[in-house]
TORKEMAR-173206 format. One record per atom (N, C-alpha, C): residue number from 1; residue in three letters; z negated, x negated, y. Coordinates in pm, 1 decimal, padded with zeros to 6 digits, m for minus. Each point is the difference from the previous one (the first is absolute). Layout:
N
num,residuo,c3,c1,c2
NUM,ALA,Z,X,Y
...
//
This chain:
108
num,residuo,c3,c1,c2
1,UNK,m10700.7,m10200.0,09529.0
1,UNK,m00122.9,00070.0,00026.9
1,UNK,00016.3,00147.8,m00037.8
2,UNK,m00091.3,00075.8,m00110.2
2,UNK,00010.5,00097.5,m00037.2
2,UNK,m00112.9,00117.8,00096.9
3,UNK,00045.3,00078.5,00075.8
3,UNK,m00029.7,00156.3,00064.0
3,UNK,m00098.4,00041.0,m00111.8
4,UNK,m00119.2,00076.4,00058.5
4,UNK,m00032.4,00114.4,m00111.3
4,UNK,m00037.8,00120.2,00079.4
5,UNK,00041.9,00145.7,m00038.3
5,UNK,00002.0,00113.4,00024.5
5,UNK,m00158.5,00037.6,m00012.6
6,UNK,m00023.9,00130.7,00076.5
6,UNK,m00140.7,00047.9,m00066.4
6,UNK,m00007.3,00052.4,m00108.6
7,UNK,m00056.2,00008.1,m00074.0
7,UNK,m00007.7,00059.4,m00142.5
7,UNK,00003.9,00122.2,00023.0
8,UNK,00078.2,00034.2,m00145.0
8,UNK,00046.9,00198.1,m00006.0
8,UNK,m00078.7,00015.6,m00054.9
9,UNK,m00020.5,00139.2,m00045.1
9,UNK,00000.8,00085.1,m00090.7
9,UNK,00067.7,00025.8,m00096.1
10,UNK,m00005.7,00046.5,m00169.4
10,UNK,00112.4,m00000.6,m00067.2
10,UNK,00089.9,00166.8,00023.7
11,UNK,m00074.1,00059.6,00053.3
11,UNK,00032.9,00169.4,00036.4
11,UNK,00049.5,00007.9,00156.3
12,UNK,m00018.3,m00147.1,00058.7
12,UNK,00094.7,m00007.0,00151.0
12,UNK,00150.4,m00009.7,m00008.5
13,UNK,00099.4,00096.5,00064.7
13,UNK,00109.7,m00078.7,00025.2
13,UNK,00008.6,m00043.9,00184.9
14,UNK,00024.4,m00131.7,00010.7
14,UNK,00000.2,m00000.4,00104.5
14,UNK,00096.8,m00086.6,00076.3
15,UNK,00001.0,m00027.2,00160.4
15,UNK,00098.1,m00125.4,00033.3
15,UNK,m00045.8,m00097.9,00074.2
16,UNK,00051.3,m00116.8,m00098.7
16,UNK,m00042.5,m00161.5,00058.6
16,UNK,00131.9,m00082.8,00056.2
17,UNK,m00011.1,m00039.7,00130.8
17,UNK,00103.3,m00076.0,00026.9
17,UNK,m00034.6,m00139.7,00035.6
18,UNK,00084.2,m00092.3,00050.9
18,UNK,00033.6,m00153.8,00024.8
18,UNK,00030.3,00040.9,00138.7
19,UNK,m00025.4,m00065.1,00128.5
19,UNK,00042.3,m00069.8,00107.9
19,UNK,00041.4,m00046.8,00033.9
20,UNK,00150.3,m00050.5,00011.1
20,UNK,00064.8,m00133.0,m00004.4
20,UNK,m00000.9,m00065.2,00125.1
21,UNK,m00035.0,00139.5,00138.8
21,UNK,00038.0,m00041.0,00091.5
21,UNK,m00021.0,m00136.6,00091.1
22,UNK,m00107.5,m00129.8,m00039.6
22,UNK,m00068.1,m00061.8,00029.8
22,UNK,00105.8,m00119.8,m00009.2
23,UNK,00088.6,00025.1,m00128.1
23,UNK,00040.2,m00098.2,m00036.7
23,UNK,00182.6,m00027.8,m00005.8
24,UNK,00009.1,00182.8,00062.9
24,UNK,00142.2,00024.2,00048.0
24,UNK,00056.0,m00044.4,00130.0
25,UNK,m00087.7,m00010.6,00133.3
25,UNK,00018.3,m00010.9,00074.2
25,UNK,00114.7,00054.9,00059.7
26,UNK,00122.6,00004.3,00062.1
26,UNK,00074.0,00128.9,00016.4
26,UNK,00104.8,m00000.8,m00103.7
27,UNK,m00022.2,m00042.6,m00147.2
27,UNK,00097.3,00039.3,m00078.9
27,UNK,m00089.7,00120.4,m00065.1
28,UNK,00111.3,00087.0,m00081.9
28,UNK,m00048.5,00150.0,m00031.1
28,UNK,00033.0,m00034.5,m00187.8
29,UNK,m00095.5,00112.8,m00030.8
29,UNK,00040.1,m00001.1,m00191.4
29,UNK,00124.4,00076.6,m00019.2
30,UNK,00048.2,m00044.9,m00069.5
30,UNK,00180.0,00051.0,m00050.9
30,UNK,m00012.7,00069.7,m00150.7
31,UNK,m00112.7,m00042.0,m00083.2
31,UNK,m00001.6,00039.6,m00120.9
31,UNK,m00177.9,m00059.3,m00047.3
32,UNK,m00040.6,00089.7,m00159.6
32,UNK,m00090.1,m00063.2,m00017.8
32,UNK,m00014.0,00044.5,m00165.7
33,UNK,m00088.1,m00083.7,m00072.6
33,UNK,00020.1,00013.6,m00139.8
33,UNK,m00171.6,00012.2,m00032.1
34,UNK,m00016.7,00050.7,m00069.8
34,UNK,m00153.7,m00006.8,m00052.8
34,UNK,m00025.3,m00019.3,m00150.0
35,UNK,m00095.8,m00096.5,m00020.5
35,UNK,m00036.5,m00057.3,m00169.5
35,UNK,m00130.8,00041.3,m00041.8
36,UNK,m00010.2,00057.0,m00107.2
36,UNK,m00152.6,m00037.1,m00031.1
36,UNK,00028.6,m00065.5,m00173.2
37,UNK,m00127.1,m00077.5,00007.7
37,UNK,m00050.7,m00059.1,m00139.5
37,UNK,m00004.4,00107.5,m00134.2
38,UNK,00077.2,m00020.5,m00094.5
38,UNK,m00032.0,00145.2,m00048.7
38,UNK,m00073.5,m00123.7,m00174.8
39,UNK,m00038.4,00136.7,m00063.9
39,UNK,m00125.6,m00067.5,m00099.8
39,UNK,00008.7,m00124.8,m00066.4
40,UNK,00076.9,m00082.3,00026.5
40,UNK,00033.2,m00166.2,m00082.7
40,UNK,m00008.1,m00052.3,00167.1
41,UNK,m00021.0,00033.6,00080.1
41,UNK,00026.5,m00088.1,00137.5
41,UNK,00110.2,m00047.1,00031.0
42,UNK,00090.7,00065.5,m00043.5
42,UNK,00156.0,m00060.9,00033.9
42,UNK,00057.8,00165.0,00130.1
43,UNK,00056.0,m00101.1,00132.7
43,UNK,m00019.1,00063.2,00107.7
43,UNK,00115.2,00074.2,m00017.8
44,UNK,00022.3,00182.7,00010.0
44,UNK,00080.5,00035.3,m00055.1
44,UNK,00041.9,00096.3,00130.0
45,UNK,00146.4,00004.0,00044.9
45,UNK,00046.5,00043.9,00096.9
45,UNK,m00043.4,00156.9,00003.7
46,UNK,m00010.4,00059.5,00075.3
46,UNK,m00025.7,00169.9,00018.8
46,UNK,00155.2,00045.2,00009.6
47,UNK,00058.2,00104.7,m00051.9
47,UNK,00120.0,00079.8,00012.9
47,UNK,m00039.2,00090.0,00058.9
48,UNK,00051.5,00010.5,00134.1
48,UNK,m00062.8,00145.3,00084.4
48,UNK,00165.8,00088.0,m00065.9
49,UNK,00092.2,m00024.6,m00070.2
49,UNK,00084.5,00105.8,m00007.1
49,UNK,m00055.1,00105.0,m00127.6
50,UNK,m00100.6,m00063.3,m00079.4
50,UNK,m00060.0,00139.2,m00076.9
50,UNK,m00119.8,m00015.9,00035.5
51,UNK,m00060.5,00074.6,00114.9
51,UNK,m00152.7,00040.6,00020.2
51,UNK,00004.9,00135.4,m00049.6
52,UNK,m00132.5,m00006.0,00003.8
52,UNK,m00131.2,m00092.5,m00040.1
52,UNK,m00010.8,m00102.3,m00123.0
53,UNK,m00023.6,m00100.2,00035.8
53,UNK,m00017.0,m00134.5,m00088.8
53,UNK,m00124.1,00001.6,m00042.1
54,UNK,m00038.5,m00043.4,m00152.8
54,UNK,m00127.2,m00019.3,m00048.5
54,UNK,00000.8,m00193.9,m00032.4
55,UNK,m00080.3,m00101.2,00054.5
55,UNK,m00012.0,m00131.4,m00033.8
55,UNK,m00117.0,m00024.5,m00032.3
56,UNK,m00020.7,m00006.9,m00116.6
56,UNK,m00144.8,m00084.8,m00071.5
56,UNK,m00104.2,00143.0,00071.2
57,UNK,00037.4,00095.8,m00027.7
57,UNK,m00060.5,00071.0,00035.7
57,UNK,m00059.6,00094.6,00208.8
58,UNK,00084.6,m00129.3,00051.8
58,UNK,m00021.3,00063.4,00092.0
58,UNK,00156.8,00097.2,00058.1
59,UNK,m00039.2,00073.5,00084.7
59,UNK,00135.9,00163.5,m00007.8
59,UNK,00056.1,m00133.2,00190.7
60,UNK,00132.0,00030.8,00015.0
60,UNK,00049.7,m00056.5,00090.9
60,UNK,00037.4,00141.7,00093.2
61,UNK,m00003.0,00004.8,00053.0
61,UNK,00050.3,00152.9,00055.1
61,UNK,00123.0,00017.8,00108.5
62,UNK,m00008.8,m00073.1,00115.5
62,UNK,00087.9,m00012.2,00046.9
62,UNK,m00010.0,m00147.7,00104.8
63,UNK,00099.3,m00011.5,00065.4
63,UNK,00025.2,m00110.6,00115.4
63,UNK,00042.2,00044.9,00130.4
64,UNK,m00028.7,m00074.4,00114.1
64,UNK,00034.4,00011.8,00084.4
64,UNK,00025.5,m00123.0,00126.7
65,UNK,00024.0,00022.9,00069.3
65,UNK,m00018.5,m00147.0,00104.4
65,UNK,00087.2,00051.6,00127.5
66,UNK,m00085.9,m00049.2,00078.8
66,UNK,00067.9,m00029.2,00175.7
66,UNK,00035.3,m00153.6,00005.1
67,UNK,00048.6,m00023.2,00146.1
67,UNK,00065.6,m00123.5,m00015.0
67,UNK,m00074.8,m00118.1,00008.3
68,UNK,m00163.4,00055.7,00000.8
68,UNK,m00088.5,m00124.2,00002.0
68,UNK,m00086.2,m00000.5,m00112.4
69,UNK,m00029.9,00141.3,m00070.4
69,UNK,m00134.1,00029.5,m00094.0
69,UNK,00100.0,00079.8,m00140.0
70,UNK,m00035.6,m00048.7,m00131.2
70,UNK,00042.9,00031.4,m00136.7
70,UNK,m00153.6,00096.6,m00045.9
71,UNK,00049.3,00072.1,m00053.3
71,UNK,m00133.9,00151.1,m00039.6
71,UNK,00036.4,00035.4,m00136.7
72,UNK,m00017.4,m00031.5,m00126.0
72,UNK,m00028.7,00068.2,m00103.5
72,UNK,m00114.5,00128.2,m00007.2
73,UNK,00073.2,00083.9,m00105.3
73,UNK,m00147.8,00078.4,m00026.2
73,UNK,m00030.6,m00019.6,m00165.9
74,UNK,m00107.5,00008.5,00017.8
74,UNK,m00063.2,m00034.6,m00159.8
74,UNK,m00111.6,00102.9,m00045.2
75,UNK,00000.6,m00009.6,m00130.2
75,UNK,m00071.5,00100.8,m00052.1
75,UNK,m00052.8,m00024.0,m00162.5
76,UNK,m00093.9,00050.3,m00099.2
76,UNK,m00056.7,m00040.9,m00117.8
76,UNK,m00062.3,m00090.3,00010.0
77,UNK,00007.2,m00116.4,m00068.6
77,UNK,m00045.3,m00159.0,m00047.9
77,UNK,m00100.5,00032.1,m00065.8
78,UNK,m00030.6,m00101.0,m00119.9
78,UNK,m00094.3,00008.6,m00094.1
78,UNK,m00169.1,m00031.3,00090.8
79,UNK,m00046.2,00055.7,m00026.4
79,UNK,m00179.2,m00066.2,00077.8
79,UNK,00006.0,m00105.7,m00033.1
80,UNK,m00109.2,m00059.9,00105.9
80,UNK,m00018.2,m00160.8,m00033.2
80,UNK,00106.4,m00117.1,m00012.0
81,UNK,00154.3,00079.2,00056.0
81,UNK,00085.5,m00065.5,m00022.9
81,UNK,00029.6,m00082.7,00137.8
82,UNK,00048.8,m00111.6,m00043.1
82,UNK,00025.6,m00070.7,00141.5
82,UNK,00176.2,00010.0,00005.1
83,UNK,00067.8,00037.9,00097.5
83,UNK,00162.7,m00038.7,m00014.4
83,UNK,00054.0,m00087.1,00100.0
84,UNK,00067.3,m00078.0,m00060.2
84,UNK,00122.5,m00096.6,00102.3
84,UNK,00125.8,00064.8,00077.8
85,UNK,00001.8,00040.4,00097.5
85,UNK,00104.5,00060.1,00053.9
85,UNK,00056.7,m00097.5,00088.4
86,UNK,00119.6,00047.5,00025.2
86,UNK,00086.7,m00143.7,00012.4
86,UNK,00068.2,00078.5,00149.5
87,UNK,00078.0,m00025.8,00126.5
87,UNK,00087.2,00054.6,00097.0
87,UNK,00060.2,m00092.4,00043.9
88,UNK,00133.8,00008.6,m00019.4
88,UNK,00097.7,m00124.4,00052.2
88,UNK,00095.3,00120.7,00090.3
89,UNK,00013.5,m00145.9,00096.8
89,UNK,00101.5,00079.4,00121.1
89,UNK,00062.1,m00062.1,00024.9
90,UNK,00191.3,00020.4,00041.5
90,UNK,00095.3,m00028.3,00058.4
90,UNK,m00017.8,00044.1,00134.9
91,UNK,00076.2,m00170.5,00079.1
91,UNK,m00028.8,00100.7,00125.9
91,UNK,00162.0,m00013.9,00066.7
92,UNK,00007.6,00049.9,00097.5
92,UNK,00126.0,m00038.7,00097.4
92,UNK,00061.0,m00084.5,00018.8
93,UNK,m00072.4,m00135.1,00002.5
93,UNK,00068.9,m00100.4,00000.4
93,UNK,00005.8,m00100.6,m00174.3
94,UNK,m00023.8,00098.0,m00063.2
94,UNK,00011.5,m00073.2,m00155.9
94,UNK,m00134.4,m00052.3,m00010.4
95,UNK,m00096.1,00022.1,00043.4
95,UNK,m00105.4,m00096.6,m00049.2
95,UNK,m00053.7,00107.1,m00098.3
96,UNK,m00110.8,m00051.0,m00108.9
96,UNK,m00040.5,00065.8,m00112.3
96,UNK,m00161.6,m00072.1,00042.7
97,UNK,m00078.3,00179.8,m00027.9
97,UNK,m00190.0,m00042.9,m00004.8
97,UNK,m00035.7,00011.4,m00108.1
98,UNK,m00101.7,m00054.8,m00052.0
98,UNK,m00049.8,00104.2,m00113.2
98,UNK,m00138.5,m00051.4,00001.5
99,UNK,m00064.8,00156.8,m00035.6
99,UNK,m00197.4,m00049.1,00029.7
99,UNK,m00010.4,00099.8,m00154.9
100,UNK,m00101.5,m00074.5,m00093.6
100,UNK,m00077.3,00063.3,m00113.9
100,UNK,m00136.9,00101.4,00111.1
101,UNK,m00040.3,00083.5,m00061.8
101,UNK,m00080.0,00072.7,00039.4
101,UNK,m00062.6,00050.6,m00119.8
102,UNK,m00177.9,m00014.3,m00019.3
102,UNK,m00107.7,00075.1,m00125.0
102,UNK,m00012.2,00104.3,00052.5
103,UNK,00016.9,00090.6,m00091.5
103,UNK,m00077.7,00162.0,00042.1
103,UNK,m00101.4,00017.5,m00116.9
104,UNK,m00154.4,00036.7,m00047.9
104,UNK,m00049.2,00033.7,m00080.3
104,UNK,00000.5,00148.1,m00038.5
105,UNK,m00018.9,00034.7,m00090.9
105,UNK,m00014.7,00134.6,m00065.6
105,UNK,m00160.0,m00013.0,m00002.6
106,UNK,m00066.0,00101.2,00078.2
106,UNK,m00134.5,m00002.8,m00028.4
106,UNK,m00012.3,00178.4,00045.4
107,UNK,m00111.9,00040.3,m00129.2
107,UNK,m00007.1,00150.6,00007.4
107,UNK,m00106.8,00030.7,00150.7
108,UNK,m00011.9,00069.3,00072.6
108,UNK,m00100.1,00009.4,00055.3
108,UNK,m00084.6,00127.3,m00003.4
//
């Protein structure tokens, strides 16, 4: 089941996170990786060790996370663009999540 964000702006940078807590119950996140679709649709890992990242046009900016909620910040994207963003999480006891999430690019 794919999440969708509210639609940006292409002149917003802003921050969208995941919730895990629903589904952690008292295990905590240990680590987390973030993907987006970049222009062929092939899901392409984010490198937070050289930010700022540019993917298919949208700017990655930074990451963050507590031990229940994962927070990217994002920024650019083409108008009219729809993106696949991807958040997978390790947790404490080894288990692995992962939820796709749409964000649109719409000017307002």
């Amino acid at each position: 089941m794919a999440l969708k964000w509210p639609d940006k702006d292409k002149d917003e940078q802003l921050d969208y996170n995941v919730d895990w807590s629903r589904f952690l119950g008292d295990d905590t996140i240990t680590s987390v990786k973030w993907f987006v679709d970049n222009a062929s649709e092939v899901k392409t890992e984010v490198n937070f060790n050289s930010l700022p990242q540019t993917i298919h046009g949208l700017l990655i900016a930074s990451k963050t996370n507590t031990s229940t909620v994962s927070t990217i910040r994002l920024g650019l994207g083409t108008n009219n663009n729809r993106y696949k963003i991807y958040c997978q999480i390790t947790t404490a006891e080894g288990l692995t999540y992962e939820r796709a999430i749409f964000l649109r690019i719409k000017e307002k």
